[in-house]
C-alpha positions as CSV (number, residue, x, y, z in Angstrom):
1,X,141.0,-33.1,57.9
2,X,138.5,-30.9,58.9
3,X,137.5,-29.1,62.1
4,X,135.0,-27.1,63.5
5,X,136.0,-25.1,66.6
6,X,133.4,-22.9,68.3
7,X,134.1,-20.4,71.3
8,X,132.7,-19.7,74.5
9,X,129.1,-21.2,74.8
10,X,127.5,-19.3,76.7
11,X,124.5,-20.0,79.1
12,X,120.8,-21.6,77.9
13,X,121.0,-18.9,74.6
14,X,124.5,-20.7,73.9
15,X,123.5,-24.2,73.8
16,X,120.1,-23.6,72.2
17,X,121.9,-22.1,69.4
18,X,124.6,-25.0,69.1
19,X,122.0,-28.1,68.9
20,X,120.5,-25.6,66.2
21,X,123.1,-25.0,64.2
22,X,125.6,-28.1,64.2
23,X,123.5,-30.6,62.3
24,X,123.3,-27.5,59.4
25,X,127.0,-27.0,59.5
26,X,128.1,-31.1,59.5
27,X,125.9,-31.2,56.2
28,X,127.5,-28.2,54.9
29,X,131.1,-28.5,55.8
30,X,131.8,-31.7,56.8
31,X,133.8,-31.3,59.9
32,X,136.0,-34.5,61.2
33,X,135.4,-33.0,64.3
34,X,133.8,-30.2,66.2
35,X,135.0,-28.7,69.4
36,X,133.9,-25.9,72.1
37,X,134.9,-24.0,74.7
38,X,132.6,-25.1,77.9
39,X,133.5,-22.8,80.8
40,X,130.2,-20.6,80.3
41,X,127.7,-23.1,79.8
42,X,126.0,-22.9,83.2
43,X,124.0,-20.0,83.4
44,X,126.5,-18.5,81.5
45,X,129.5,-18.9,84.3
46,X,130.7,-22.7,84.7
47,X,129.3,-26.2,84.0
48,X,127.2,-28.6,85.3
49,X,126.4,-32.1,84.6
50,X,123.2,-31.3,83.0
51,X,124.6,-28.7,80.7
52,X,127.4,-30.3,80.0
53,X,125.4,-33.8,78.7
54,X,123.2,-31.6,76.9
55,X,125.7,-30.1,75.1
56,X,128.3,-33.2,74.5
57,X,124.8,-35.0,72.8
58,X,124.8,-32.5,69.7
59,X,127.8,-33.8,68.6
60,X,131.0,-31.9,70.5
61,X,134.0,-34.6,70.1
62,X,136.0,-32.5,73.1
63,X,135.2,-29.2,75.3
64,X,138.0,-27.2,76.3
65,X,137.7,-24.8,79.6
66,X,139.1,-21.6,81.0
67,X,139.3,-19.8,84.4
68,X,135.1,-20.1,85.1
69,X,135.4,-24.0,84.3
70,X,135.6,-25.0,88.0
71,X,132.8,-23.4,89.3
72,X,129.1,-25.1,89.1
73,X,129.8,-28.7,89.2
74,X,132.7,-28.4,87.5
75,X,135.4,-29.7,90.5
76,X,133.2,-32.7,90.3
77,X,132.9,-33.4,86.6
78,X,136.8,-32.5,85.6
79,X,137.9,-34.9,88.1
80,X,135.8,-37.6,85.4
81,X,138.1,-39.3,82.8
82,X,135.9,-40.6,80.9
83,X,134.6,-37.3,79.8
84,X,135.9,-35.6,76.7
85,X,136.5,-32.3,78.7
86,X,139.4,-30.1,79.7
87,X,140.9,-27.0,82.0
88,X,143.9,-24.8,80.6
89,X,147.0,-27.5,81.5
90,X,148.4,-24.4,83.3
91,X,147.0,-24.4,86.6
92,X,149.0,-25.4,89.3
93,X,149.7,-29.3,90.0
94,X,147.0,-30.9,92.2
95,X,143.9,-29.0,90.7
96,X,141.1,-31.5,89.1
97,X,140.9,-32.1,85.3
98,X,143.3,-32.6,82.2
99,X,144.8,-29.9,80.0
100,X,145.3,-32.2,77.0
101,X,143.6,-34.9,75.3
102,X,143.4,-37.4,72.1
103,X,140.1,-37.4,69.9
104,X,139.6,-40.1,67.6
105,X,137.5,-39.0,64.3
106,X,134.3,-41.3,63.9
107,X,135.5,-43.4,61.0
108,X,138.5,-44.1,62.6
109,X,141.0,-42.0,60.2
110,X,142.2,-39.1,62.2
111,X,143.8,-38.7,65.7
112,X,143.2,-34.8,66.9
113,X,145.4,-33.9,69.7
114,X,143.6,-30.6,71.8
115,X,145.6,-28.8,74.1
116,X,143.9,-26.4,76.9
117,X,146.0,-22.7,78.1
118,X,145.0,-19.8,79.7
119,X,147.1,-16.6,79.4
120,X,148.3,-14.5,82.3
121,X,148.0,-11.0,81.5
122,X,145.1,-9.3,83.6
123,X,143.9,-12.6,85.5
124,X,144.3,-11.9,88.8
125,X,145.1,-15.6,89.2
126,X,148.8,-16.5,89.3
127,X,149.1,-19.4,86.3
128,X,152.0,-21.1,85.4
129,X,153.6,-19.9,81.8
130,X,151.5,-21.0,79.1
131,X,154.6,-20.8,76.6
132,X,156.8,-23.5,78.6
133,X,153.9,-25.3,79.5
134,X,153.6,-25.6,75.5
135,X,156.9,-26.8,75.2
136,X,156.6,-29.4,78.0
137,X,153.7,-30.7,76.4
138,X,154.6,-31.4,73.3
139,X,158.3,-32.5,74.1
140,X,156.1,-35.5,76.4
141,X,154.2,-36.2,73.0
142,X,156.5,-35.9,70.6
143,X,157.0,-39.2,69.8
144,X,153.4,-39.6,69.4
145,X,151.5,-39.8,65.9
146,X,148.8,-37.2,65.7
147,X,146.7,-36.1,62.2
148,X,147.0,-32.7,64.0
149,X,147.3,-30.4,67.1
150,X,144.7,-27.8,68.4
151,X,145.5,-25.4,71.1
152,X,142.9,-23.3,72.7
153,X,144.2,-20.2,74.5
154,X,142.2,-18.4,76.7
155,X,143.3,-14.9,77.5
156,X,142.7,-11.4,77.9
157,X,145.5,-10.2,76.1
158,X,145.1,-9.8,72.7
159,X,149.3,-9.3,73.0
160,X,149.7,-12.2,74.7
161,X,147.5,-14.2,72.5
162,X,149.7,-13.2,69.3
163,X,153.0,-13.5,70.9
164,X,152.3,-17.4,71.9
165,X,150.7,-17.9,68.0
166,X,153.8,-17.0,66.8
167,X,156.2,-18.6,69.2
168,X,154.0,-21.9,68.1
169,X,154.2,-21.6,64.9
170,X,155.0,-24.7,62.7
171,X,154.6,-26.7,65.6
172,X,150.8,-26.7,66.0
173,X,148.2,-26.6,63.6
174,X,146.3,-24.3,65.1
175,X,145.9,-21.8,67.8
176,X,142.8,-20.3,68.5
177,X,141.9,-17.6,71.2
178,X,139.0,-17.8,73.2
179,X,137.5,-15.8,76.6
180,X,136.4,-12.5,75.6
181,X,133.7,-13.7,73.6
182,X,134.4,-11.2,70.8
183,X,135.0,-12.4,68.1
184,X,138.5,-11.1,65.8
185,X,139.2,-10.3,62.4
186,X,142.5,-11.9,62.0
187,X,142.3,-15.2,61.4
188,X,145.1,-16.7,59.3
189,X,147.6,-19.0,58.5
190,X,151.1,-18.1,59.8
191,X,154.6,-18.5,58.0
192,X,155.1,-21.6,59.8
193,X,151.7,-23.4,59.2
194,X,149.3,-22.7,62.1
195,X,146.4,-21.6,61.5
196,X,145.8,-18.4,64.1
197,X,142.7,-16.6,65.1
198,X,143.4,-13.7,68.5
199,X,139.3,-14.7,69.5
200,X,136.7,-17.0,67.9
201,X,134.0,-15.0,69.5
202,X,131.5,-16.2,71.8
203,X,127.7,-18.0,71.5
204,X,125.6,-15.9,73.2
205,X,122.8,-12.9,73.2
206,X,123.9,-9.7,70.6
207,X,121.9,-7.5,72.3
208,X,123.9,-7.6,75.6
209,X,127.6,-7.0,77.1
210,X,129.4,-10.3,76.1
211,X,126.5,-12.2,77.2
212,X,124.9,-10.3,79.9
213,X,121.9,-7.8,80.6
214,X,123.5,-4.7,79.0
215,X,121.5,-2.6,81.8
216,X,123.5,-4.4,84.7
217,X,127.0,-3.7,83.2
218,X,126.3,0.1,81.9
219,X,124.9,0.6,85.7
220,X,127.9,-1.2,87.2
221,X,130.5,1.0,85.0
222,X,128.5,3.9,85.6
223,X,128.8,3.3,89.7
224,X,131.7,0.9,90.0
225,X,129.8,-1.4,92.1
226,X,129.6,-5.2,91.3
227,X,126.9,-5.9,88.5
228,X,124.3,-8.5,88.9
229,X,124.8,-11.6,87.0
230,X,121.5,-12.0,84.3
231,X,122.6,-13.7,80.9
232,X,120.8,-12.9,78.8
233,X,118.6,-16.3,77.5
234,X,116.3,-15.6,74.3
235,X,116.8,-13.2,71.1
236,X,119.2,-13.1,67.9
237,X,122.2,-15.0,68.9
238,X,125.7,-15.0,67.6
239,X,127.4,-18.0,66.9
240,X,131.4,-17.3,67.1
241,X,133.4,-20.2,65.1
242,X,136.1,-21.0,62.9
243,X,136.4,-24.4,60.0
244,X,140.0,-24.9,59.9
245,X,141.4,-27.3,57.2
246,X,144.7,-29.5,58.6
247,X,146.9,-31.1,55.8
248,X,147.3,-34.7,57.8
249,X,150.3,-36.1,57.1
250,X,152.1,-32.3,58.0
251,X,149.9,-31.4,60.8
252,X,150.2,-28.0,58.6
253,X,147.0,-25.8,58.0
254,X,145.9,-25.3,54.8
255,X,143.3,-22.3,55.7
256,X,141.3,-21.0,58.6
257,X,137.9,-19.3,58.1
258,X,135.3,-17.3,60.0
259,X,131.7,-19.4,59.8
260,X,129.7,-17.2,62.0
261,X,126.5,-17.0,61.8
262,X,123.3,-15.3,64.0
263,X,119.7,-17.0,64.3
264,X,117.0,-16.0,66.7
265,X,116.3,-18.3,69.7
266,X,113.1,-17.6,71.4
């Protein structure tokens, strides 16, 4: 089983670039399914029914979120079941949305299992623990029969994201960090069978800081006042995403690779 897992999408740049690239990378690598992280899709902070439709119609099976995912429409559209999105299962009870979800493959063969955490090193939110709410999760679905499990972690931390792909080791398939929108080097199967990567990178603008006007941040480092928010929307664009392959009947991960790739959008 094959899957396709792309990072933070971010703003009009972001979703140009994935309805450009996806049909090119289903033909090449055959993916079983394809997933993205949504909570940048708006403008390049939060979703919104029109983003969100636009991007779900290139092909994304399931889009899991982070700590920007509420804002825009995204109260509204997380309190939907019927779409294939998600917010890190970690929040507090009470908050709108899902943390976990079951994706069929098209031709009926494969049941994904995806699984939405955000870390809590340098948030300034207070979020449950991401490693017991691991455990909780997959104690409810243990009894359950999936082809495989995905976890997307989004965190700050690089730290934190290692320490949690180890303690799930052999008991995911794969863990895969996304928020910072840079994009890591260590992507790899662990002892136990997951395959691990600390970021996938983001899709979004190379010349800029992690998506935005690289004048506006340099100015607000320089002066330590708030920056304005300008994503930056046309030019050479980096795609951020990892093809892992899942053995089925183990839920173990045979390999994990890098498939980035950069094309101009005008």
């Amino acid at each position: 089983m094959k899957v396709i897992f792309i990072g933070d999408i971010f703003g009009k740049i972001g979703r140009k670039a994935v309805a450009e690239i996806l049909p090119k990378w289903r033909k090449k690598y055959k993916p079983d399914f394809v997933i993205g992280n949504n909570e940048n899709l708006a403008h390049g902070s939060g979703i919104t029914e029109k983003t969100l439709k636009e991007v779900l119609d290139v092909g994304f099976d399931a889009l899991t979120g982070g700590n920007h995912t509420f804002k825009g429409e995204g109260m509204k559209l997380l309190g939907d079941s019927k779409l294939p999105i998600l917010r890190p299962a970690n929040y507090p009870p009470g908050v709108p949305g899902r943390g976990d979800l079951v994706v069929e493959s098209q031709d009926g063969k494969y049941r994904l299992f995806v699984i939405n955490l955000i870390g809590r090193v340098f948030f300034k939110e207070n979020f449950e623990d991401p490693f017991r709410a691991l455990d909780e999760i997959l104690k409810k679905h243990k009894n359950e029969q999936f082809s495989g499990i995905l976890v997307d972690f989004h965190s700050e931390a690089t730290s934190e994201a290692n320490a949690l792909g180890h303690y799930s080791d052999g008991r995911v398939s794969s863990l895969l960090g996304t928020h910072t929108h840079v994009g890591t080097v260590d992507a790899r199967v662990l002892p136990g069978g997951t395959a691990y990567v600390t970021d996938v990178g983001g899709v979004l603008a190379v010349d800029s800081v992690i998506g935005e006007k690289k004048e506006n941040i340099i100015e607000s480092m320089l002066t330590q006042q708030p920056f304005k928010h300008e994503p930056v929307e046309s030019g050479l664009c980096n795609i951020g995403a990892v093809l892992i392959d899942i053995d089925e009947k183990t839920q173990k991960a045979r390999s994990i690779k890098r498939i980035d790739e950069q094309i101009l959008i005008k």
